[in-house]
NUMINU-23528 format. One record per residue (C-alpha): residue number from 1; x, z, y. Coordinates in steps of 0.25 Angstrom, whole numbers, plus 5000, padded with zeros to 4 digits. Example, Ala and Ser with C-alpha at 12.3 -4.5 7.8 and 13.67 -1.06 7.14 Angstrom:
! residues 2
<rec 1,<5049,5031,4982>>
<rec 2,<5055,5029,4996>>
//
This chain:
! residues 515
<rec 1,<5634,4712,4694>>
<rec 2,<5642,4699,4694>>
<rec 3,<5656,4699,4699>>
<rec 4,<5655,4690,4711>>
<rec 5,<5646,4703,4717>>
<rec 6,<5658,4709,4720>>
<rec 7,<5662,4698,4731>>
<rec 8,<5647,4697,4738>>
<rec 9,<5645,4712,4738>>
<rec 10,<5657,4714,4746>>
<rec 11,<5654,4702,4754>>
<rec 12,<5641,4707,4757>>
<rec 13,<5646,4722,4760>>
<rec 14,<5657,4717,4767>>
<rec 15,<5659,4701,4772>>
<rec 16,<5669,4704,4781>>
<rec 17,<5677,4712,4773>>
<rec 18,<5691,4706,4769>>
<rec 19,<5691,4704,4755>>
<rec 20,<5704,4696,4752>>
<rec 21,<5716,4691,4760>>
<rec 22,<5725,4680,4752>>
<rec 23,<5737,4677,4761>>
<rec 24,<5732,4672,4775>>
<rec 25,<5718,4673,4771>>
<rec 26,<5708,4684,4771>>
<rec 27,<5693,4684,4767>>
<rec 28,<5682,4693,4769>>
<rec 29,<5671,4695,4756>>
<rec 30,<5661,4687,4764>>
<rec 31,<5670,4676,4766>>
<rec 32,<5675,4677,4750>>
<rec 33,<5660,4678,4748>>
<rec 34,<5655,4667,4755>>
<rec 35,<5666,4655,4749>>
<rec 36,<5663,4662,4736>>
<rec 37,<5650,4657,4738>>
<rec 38,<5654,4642,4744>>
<rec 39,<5662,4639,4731>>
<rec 40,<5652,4645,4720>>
<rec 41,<5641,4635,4727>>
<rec 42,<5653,4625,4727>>
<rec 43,<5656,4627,4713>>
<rec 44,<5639,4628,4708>>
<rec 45,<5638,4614,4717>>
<rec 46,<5652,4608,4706>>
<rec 47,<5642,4613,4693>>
<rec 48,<5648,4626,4690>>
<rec 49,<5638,4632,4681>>
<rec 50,<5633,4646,4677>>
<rec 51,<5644,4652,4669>>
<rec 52,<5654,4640,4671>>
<rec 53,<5669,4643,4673>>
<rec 54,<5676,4641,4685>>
<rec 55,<5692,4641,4684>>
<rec 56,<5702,4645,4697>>
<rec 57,<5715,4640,4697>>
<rec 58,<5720,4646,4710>>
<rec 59,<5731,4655,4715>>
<rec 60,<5725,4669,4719>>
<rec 61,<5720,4666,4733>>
<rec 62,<5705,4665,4740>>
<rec 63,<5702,4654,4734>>
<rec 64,<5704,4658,4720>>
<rec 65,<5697,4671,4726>>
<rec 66,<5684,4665,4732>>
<rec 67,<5684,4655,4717>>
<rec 68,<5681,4668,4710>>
<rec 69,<5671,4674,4717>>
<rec 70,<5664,4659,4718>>
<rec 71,<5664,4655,4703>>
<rec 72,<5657,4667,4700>>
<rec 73,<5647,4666,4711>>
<rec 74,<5644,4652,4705>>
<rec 75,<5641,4659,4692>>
<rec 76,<5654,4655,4685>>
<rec 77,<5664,4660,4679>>
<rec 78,<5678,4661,4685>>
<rec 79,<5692,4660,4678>>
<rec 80,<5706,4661,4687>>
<rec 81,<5717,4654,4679>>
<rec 82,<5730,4657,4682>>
<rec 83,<5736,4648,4694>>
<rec 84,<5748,4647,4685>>
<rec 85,<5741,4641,4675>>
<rec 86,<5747,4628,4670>>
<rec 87,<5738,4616,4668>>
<rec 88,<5736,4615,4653>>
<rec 89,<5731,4629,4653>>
<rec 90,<5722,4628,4664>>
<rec 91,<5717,4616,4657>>
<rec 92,<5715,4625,4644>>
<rec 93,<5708,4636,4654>>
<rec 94,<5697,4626,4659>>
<rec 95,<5695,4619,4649>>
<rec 96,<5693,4633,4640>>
<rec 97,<5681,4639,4648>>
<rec 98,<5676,4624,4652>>
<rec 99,<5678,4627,4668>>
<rec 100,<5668,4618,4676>>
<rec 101,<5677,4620,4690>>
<rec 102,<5691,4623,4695>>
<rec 103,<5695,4630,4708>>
<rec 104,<5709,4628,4710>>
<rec 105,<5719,4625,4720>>
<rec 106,<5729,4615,4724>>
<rec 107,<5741,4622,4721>>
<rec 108,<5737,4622,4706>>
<rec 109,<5732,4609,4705>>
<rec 110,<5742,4604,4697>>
<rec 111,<5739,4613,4685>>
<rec 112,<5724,4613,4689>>
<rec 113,<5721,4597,4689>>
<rec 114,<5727,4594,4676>>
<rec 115,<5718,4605,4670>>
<rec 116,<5706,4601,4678>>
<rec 117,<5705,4587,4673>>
<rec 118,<5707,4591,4658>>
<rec 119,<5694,4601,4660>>
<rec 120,<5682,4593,4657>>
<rec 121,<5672,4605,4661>>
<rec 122,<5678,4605,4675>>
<rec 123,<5670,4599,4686>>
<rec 124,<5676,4604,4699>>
<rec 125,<5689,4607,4706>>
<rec 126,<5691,4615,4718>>
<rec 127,<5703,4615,4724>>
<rec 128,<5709,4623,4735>>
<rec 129,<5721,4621,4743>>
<rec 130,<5725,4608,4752>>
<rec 131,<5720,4597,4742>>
<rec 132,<5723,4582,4743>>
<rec 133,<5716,4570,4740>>
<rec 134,<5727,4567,4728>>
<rec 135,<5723,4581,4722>>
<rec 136,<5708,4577,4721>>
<rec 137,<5709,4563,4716>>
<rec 138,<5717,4570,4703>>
<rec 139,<5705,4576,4699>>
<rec 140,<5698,4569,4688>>
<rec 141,<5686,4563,4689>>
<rec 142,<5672,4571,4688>>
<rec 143,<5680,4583,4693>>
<rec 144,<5673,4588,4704>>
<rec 145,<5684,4593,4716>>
<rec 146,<5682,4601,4727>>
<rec 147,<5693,4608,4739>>
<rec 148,<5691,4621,4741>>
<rec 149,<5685,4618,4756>>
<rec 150,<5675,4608,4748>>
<rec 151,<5669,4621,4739>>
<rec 152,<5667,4628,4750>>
<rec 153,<5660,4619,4760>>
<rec 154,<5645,4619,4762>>
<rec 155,<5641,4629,4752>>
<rec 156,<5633,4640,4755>>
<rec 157,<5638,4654,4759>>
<rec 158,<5629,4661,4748>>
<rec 159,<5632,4664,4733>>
<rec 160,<5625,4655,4721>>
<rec 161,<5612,4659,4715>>
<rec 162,<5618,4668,4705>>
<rec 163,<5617,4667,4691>>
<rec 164,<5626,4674,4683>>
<rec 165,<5625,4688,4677>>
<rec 166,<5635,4699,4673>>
<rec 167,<5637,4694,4661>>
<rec 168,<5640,4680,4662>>
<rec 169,<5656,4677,4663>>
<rec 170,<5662,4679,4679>>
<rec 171,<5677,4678,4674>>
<rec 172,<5685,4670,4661>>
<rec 173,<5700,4677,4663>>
<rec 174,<5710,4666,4653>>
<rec 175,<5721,4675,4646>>
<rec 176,<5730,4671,4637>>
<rec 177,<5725,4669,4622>>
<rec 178,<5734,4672,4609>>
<rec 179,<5732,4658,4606>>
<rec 180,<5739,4654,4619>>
<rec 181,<5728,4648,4625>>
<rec 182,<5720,4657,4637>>
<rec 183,<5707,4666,4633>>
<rec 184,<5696,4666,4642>>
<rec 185,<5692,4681,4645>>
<rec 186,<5676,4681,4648>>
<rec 187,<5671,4690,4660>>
<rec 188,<5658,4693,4663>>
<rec 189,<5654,4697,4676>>
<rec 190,<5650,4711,4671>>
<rec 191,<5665,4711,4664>>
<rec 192,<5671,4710,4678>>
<rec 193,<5662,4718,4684>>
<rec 194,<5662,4730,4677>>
<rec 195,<5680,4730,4675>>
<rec 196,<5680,4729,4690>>
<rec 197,<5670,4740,4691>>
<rec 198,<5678,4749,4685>>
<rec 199,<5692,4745,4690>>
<rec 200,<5688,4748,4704>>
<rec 201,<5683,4761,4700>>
<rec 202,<5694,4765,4694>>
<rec 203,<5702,4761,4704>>
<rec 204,<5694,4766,4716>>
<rec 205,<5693,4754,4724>>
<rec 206,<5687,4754,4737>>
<rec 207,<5681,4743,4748>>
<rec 208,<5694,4747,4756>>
<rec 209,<5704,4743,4745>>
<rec 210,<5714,4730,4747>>
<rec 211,<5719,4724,4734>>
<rec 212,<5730,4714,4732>>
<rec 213,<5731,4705,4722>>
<rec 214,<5742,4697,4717>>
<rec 215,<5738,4696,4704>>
<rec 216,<5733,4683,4699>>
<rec 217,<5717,4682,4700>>
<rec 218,<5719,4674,4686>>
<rec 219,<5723,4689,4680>>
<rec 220,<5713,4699,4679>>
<rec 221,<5719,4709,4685>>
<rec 222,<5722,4701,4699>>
<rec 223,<5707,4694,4697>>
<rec 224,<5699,4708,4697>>
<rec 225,<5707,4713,4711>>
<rec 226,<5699,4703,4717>>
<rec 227,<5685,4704,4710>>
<rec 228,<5687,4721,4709>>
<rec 229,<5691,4719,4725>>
<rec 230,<5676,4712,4728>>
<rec 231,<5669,4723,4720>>
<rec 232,<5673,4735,4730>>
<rec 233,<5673,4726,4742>>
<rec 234,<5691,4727,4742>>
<rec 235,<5701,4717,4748>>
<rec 236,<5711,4708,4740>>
<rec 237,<5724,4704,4745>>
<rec 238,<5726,4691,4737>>
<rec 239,<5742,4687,4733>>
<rec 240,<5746,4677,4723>>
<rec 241,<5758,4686,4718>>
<rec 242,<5769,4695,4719>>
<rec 243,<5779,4686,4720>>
<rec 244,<5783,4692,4734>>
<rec 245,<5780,4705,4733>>
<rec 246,<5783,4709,4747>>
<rec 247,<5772,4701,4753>>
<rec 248,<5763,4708,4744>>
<rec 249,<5769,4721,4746>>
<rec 250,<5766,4715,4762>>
<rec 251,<5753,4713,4759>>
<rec 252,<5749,4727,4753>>
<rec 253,<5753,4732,4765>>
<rec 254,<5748,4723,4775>>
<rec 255,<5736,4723,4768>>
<rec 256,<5734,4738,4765>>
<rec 257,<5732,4737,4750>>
<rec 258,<5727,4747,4742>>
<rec 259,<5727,4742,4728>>
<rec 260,<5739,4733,4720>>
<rec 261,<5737,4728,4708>>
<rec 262,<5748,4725,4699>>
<rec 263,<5757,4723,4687>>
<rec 264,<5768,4727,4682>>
<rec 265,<5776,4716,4687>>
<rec 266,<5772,4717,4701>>
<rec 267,<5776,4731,4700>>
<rec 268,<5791,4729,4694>>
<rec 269,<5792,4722,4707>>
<rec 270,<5785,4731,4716>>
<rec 271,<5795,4740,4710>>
<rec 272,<5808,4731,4714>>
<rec 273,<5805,4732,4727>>
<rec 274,<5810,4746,4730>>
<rec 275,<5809,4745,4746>>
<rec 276,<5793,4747,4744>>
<rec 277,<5796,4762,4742>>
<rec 278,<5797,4763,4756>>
<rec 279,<5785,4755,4759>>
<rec 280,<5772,4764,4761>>
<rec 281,<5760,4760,4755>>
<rec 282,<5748,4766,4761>>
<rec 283,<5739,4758,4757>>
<rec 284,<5740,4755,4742>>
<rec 285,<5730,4763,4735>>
<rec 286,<5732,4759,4720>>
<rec 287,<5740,4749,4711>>
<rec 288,<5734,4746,4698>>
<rec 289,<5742,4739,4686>>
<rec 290,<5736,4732,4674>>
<rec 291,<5742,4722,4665>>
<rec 292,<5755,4726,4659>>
<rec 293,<5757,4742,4659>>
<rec 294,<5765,4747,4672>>
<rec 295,<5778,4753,4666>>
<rec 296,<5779,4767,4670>>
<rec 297,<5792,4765,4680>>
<rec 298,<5783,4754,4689>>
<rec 299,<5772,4766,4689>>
<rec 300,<5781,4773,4695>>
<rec 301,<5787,4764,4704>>
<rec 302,<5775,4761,4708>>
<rec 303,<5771,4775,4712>>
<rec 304,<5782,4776,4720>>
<rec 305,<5781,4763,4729>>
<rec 306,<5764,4766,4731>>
<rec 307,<5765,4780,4730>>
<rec 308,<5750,4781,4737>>
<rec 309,<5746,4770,4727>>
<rec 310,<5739,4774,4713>>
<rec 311,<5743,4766,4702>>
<rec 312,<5733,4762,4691>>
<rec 313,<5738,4757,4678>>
<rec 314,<5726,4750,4671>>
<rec 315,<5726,4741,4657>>
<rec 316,<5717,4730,4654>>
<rec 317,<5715,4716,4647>>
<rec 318,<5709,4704,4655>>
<rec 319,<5696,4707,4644>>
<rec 320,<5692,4718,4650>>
<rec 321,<5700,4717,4664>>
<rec 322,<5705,4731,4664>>
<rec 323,<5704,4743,4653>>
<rec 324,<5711,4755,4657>>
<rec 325,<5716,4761,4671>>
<rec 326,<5725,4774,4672>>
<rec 327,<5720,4785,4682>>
<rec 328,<5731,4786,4692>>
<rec 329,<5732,4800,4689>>
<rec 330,<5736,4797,4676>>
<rec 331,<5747,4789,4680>>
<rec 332,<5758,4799,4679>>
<rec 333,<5753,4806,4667>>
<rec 334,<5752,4793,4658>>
<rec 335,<5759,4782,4664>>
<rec 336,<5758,4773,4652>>
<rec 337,<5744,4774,4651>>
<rec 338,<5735,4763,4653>>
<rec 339,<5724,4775,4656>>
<rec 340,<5709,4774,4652>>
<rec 341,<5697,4763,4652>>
<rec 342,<5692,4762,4664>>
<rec 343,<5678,4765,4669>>
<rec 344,<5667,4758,4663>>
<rec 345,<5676,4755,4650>>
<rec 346,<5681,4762,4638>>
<rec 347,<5690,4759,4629>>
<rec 348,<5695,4764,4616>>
<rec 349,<5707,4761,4603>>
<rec 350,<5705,4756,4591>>
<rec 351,<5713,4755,4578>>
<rec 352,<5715,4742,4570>>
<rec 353,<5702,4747,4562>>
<rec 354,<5693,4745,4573>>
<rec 355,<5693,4762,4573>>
<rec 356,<5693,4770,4587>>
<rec 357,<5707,4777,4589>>
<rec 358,<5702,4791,4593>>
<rec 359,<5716,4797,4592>>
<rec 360,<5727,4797,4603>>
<rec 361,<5740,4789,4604>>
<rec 362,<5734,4781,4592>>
<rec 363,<5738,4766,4596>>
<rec 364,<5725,4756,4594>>
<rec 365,<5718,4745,4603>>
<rec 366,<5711,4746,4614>>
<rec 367,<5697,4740,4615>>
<rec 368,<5687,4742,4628>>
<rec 369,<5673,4743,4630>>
<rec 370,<5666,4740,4642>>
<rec 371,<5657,4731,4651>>
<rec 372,<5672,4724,4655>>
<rec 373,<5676,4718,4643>>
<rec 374,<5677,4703,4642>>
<rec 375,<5666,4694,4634>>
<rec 376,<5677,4688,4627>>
<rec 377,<5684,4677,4628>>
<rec 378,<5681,4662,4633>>
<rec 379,<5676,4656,4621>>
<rec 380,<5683,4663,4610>>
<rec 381,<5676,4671,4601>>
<rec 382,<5687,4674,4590>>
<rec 383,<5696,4679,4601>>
<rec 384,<5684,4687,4609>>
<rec 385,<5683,4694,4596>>
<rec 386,<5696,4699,4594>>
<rec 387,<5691,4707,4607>>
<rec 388,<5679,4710,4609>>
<rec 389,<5675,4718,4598>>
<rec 390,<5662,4726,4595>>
<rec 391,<5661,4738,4601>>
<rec 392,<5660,4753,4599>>
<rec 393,<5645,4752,4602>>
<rec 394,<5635,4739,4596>>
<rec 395,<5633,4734,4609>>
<rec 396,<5650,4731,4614>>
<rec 397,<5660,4725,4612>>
<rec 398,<5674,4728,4615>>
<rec 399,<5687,4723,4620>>
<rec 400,<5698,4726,4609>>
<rec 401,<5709,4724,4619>>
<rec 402,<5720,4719,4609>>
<rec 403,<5731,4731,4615>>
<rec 404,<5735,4743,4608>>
<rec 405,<5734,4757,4615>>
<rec 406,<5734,4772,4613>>
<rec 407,<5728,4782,4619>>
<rec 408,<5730,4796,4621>>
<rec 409,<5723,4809,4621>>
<rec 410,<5716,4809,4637>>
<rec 411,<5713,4793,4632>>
<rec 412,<5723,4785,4641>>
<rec 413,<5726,4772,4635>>
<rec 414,<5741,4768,4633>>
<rec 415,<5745,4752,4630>>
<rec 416,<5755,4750,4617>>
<rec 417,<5756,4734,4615>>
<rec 418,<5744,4721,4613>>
<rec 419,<5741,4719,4599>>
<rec 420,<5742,4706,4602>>
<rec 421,<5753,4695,4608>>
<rec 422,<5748,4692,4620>>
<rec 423,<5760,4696,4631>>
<rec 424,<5755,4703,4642>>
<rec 425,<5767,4700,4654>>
<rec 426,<5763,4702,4670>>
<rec 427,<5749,4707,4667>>
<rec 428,<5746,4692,4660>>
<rec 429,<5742,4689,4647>>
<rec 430,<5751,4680,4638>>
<rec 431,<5750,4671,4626>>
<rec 432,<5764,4670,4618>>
<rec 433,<5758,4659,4611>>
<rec 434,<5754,4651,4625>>
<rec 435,<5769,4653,4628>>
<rec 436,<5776,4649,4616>>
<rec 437,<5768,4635,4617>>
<rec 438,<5774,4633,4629>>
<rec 439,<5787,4636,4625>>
<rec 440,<5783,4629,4612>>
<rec 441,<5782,4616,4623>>
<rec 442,<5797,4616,4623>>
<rec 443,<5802,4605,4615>>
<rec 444,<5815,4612,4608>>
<rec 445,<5806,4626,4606>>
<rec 446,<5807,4629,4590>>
<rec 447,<5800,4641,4590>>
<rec 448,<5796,4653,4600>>
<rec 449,<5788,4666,4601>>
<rec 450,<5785,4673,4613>>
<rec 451,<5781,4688,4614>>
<rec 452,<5780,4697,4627>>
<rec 453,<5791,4707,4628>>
<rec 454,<5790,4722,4638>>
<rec 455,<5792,4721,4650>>
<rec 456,<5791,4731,4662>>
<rec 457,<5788,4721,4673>>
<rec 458,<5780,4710,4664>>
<rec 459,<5774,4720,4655>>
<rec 460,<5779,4711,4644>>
<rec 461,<5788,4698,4645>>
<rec 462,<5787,4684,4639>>
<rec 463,<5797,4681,4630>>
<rec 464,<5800,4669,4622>>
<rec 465,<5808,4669,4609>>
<rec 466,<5812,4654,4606>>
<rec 467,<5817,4646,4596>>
<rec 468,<5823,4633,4600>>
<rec 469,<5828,4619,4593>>
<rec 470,<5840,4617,4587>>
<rec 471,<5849,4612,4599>>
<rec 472,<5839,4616,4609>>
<rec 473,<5844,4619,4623>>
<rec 474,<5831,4624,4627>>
<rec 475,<5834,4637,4636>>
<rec 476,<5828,4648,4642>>
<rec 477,<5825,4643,4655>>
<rec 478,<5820,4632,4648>>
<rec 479,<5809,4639,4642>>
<rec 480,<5805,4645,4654>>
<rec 481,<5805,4636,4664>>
<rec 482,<5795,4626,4652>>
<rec 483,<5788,4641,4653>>
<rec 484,<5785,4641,4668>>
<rec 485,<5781,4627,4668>>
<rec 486,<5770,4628,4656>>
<rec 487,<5765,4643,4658>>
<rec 488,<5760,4652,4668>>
<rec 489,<5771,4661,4676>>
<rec 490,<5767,4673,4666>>
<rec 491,<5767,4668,4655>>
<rec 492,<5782,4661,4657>>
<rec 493,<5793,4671,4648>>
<rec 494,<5802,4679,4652>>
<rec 495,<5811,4679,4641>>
<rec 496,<5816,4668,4632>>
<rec 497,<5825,4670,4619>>
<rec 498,<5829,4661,4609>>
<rec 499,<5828,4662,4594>>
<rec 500,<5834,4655,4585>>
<rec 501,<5821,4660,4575>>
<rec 502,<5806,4669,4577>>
<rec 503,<5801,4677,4567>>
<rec 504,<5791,4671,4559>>
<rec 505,<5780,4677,4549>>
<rec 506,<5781,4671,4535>>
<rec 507,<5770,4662,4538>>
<rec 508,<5780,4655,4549>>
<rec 509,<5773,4661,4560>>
<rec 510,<5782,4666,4572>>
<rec 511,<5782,4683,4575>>
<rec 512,<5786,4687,4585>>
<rec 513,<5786,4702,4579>>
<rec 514,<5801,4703,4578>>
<rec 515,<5805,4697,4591>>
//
């Protein structure tokens, strides 16, 4: 089964059925289905090949919606980046898995062009939003440019001739690398399937269900509401954030939803805002949580503001998208627990001799078998291989995650710490090493290390130690304000402190061990 199935399934079960309202506009499946269709033919007519990738650079609205489902239809593979992205990066991105076309929209054109005329496999642009004539005359030569009204005129209706098979790439998910550039994470359409598969059963969904997502569709977690949604024939109520949260809380009940995806920061603010206590819910049948580990006080927050809501706490890695749920009737019992793999999946610990941990509360790494594990990443053997590992039978391989768990005697997993640096902070992936160069950037920055620190809402903080000149006047607003200006929101520090030394190993080497 391919993924795009999921669309034309339901739009053949059901075209009339609304699928997705984003602001003032609401679409049916048939209607999803049918541009779908436009733009692959549009993009097949550009020279999008078999197997070639297609990036989206768009905030999380229709269009970026509609891109998805047509880039696989045209046998591609997709990839969202981050609308925050800045330019250089998105340059790196393009440039890394060789995209041959870019869908974007106006409002991110000023990251996007740059990065589109320093990619030399990229043939065509389309652009959506009010576009003017000076916008398309900065393009540079031989780069094919179309509006979003263009792509879809005058194409048929009806899908592609299909090509692909399940086990060619659908998705390439970038996440931060330990060398601080991005990692490509490759899915098949079999990966996809089968993790999407066994959420939904796991969390019950039904045809009648009505999701909102404000997740980012560049994150995995926000990307899969829409793709699981298509599967069982569910509605998506599309929002770009939480920044007002009382329109979303608006919007749940205009909307009658019935499931919430979160992370823990959307819930510390959920949890500020004491008057939704009196509001009554009918509706919401569940609230799910990955990322960052829900702190036992928002569980129960949380309980108490969607008392007919079940709450599913969950782990997973972008890898394997997701790894372990909790049976809500667990909840009470083991609130710290992560819970078990989930169907289709298992999942085991092993000790720094490769060994099976059979004993409980023993503190080793988890590493994941099954049908939804990644083929590695974009192009990277060496890190691929630090990985995906060979299995337990000649036939496998699998994922060794990199976390350290225990597990206790009914087998529910709990999470004690990464083996390695990356900072996990508002369910994203973050490179110390991609931060400290741009704070490195700074001209009267000596020395610096940055490391992530707990944090209830963030799940861990960014914080920067720094080293300045002698006589430097650089402060901490400095900092952060050449921080906003160079990074994605997420990855930006929260804390800065000044040293006037690091630790170092005896080689010279910053540590930042006894920080």
């Amino acid at each position: 089964m391919l993924v795009q199935e999921f669309l034309e399934k339901s739009a053949a079960r059901s075209p009339h059925k609304e699928a997705l309202v984003c602001g003032s506009t609401r679409l049916t499946y048939g209607e999803i289905d049918r541009a779908a269709n436009q733009l692959a033919h549009t993009l097949q007519a550009c020279g999008v090949r078999y197997g070639d990738r297609v990036a989206v650079l768009i905030d999380n609205s229709p269009e970026t919606v509609i891109s998805i489902w047509a880039i696989l239809k045209a046998d591609a593979t997709f990839l969202v980046i981050n609308p925050t992205t800045k330019s250089q990066k998105i340059a790196y991105i393009l440039n890394n898995c060789r995209a041959t076309a870019l869908l974007t929209h106006v409002s991110r054109w000023k990251s996007a062009l740059p990065a589109a005329n320093q990619t030399g496999s990229l043939r065509t642009v389309v652009l959506a939003g009010k576009v003017t004539p000076r916008i398309e005359e900065s393009v540079r030569p031989g780069l094919k440019f179309l509006t979003w009204e263009e792509a879809g005129q005058g194409k048929p209706a009806e899908a592609p001739e299909r090509k692909a098979i399940d086990i060619d790439l659908a998705a390439l998910i970038y996440t931060s690398g330990t060398t601080g550039n991005p990692k490509g994470v490759m899915l098949t359409h079999l990966n996809i399937v089968s993790a999407s598969t066994s959420i939904t059963t796991y969390l019950e969904n039904v045809e009648n269900d009505i999701i909102i997502n404000i997740l980012p569709l560049s994150f995995d977690y926000g990307l899969y509401q829409i793709l699981m949604a298509a599967q069982f024939g569910g509605k998506i109520i599309l929002d770009r954030s939480f920044a007002y949260p009382y329109a979303i809380i608006k919007l749940i009940q205009e909307e009658k939803v019935t499931g919430f995806p979160l992370v823990p920061t959307i819930s510390a603010i959920l949890l500020q805002m004491k008057e939704l206590e009196k509001e009554e819910f009918k509706h919401l049948r569940y609230l799910t949580n990955t990322a960052a580990a829900l702190p036992v006080s928002h569980i129960t927050g949380l309980g108490k503001v969607f008392p007919r809501a079940t709450i599913y706490s969950m782990y997973g890695l972008t890898e394997c998208k997701r790894v372990s749920y909790l049976p809500p009737e667990e909840l009470k019992r083991r609130p710290t627990s992560v819970g078990k793999g989930m169907p289709n999946e298992q999942v085991y610990l092993v000790d720094e001799k490769d060994q099976i941990i059979t004993d409980p509360g023993v503190v080793g790494e988890l590493v994941v078998r099954g049908s939804n594990l990644m083929k590695g990443y974009w192009e990277l053997p060496a890190e691929t291989a630090e990985r995906l590992k060979p299995g337990l039978f000649p036939w496998e391989q699998s994922l060794y995650t990199g976390d350290l768990f225990r597990m206790d005697e009914e087998g529910f997993l709990y999470f004690v710490s990464r083996k390695d640096d990356i900072i996990k902070s508002r369910g994203e992936k973050v490179s110390p090493r991609e931060v400290e160069n741009a704070i490195y950037a700074l001209e009267d920055v000596l020395e610096t290390a940055v490391v992530g620190v707990p944090d209830e809402v963030l799940g861990e903080a960014i914080k920067a130690y720094v080293v300045l000149k002698e006589g430097s006047t650089l402060t901490e607003n400095d900092i952060l304000l050449h921080c906003s200006k160079n990074l994605e929101d997420f990855m930006i520090p929260q804390l800065v402190e000044f040293k006037e030394s690091l630790p170092k190993t005896s080689t010279g080497k910053i540590t930042t061990k006894n920080l």
